[in-house]
GUMARDREN-226387 format. One line per field, with one value per residue (C-alpha): residue in one letter; y, x, z; residue number from 1. Coordinates in nm, 2 decimals. Layout:
<rs>
type: A|...
Y: Y|...
X: X|...
Z: Z|...
seq: NUM|...
</rs>
This chain:
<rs>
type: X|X|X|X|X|X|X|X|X|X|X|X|X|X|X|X|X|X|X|X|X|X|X|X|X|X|X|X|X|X|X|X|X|X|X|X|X|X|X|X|X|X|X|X|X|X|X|X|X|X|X|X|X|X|X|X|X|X|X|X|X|X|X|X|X|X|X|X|X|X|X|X|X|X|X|X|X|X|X|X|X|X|X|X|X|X|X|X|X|X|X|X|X|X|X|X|X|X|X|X|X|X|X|X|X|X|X|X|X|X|X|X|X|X|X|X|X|X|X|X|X|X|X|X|X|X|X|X|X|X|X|X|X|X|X|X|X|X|X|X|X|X|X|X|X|X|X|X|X|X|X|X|X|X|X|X|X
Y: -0.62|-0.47|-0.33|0.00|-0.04|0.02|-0.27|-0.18|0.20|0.11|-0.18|0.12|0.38|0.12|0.03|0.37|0.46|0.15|0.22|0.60|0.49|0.23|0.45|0.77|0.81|1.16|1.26|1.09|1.20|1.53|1.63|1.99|2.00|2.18|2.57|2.45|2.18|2.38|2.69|2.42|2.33|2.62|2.72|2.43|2.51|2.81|2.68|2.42|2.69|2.92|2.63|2.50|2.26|2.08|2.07|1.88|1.68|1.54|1.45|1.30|1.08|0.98|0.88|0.68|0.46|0.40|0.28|0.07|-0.11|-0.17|-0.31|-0.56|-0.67|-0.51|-0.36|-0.04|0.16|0.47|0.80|1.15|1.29|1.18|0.92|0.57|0.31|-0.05|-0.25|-0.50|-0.60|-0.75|-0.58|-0.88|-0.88|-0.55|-0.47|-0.80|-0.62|-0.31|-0.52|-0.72|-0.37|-0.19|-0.54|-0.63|-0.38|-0.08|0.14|0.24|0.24|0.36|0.11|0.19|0.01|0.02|0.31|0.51|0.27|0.02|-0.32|-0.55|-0.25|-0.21|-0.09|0.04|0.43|0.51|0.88|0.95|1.28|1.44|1.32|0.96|0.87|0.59|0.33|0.38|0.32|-0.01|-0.10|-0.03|-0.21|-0.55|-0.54|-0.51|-0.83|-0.99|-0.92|-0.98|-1.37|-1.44|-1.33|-1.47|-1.13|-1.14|-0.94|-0.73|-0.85
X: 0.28|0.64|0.73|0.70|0.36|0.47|0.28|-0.02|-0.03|0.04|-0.16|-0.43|-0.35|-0.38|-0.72|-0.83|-0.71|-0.89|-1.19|-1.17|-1.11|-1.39|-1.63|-1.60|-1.66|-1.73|-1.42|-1.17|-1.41|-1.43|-1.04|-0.96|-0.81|-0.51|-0.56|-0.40|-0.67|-0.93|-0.78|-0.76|-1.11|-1.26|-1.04|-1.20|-1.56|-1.50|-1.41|-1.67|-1.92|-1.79|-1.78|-2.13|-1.99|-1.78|-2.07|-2.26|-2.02|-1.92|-2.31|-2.34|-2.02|-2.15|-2.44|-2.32|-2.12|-2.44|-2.57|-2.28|-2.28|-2.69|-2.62|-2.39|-2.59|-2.39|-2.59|-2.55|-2.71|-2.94|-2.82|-2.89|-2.52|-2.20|-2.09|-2.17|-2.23|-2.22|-2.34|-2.15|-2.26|-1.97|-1.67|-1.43|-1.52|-1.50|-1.16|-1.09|-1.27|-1.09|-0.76|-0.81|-0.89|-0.57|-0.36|-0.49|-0.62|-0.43|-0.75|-0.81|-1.18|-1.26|-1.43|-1.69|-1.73|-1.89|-1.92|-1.97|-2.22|-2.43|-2.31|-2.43|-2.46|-2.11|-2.01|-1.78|-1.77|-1.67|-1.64|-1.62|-1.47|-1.53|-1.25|-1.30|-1.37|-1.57|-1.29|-1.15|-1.53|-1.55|-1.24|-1.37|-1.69|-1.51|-1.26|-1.56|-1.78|-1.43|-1.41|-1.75|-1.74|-1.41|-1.57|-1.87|-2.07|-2.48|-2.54|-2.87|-3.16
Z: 2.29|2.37|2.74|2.53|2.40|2.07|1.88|2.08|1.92|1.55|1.54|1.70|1.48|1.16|1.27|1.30|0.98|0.78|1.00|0.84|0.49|0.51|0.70|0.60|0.24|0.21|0.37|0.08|-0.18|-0.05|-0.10|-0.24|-0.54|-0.61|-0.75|-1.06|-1.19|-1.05|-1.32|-1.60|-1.55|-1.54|-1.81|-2.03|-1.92|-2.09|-2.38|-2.45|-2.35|-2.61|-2.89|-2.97|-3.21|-2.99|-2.75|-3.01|-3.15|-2.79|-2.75|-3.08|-3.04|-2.70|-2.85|-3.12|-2.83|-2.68|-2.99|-3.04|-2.77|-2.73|-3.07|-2.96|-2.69|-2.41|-2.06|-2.11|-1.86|-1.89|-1.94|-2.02|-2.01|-2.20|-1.89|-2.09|-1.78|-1.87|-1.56|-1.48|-1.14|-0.92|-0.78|-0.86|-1.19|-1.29|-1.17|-1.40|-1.69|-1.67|-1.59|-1.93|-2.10|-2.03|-2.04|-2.36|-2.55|-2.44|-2.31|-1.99|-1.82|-1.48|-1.27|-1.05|-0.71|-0.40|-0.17|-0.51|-0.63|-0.40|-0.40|-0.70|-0.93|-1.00|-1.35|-1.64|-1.65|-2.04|-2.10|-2.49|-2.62|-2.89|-3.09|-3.05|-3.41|-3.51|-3.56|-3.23|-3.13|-3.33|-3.13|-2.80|-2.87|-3.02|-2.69|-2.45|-2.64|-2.62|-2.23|-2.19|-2.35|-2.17|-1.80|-1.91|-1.75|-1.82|-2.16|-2.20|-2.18
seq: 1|2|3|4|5|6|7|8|9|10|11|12|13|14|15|16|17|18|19|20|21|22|23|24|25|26|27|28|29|30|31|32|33|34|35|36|37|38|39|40|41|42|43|44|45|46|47|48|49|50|51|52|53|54|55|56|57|58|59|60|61|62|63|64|65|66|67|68|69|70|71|72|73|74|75|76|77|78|79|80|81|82|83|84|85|86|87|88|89|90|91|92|93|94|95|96|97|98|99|100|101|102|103|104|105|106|107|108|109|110|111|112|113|114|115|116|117|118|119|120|121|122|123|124|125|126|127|128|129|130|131|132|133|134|135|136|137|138|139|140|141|142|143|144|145|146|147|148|149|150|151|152|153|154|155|156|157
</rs>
């Protein structure tokens, strides 16, 4: 500590701020969004709900990734809605899983990691759309069994 007390306060503030960040979860997840996303996704709300079709085909193609995947032994976790969750199960690892992804294959996954999930049930978040053909699913699904030998991370049972 300085004669000014200078150190003292910033190494306070710092604190205070990780002990927000770490503590208070509902307060970063909470952040308004700007007018302008809000418009575009009501805007696209609108849309889906006015086109049946694409409603459909966005469940079927989730679907088939599901299938996909189950079929090539990955744990893919329940799900009633088109979020595909594969579990993986440690933090470490899955920031390494999606790190390999985008390195190596180009395609971005969002991981999912504690506060949003508990601890030990961390996971892949894969979010088909409905224009995700079946070759860029075959692609996916053979990058994934690649990550999944090279971390060694459990299969399904």
């Amino acid at each position: 500590m300085t004669s000014s007390g200078l150190i003292s306060v910033a190494t306070e503030s710092e604190a205070m701020v990780d002990a927000v960040r770490c503590a208070a979860p509902g307060f970063i997840f909470t952040t308004t969004l700007p007018p302008p996303l809000v418009a575009g996704a009501i805007t696209s709300i609108r849309h889906v709900r006015a086109t049946n079709d694409l409603r459909v085909r966005h469940q079927e193609r989730a679907q088939r990734l599901k299938d996909l995947l189950v079929e090539a032994g990955l744990p893919v976790m329940p799900s009633v809605t088109h979020i595909v969750p594969i579990m993986v199960g440690d933090a470490l690892r899955c920031k390494q899983a999606t790190d390999m992804l985008l390195d190596d294959y180009g395609v971005y996954i969002q991981p999912i990691n504690y506060p949003t999930v508990p601890v030990g049930t961390e996971r892949l978040r894969i979010t088909p759309t409905p224009f995700h053909d079946d070759g860029v699913m075959d692609e996916l699904v053979a990058a994934l069994k690649d990550v999944w030998m090279r971390l060694q991370l459990q299969k399904a049972a």
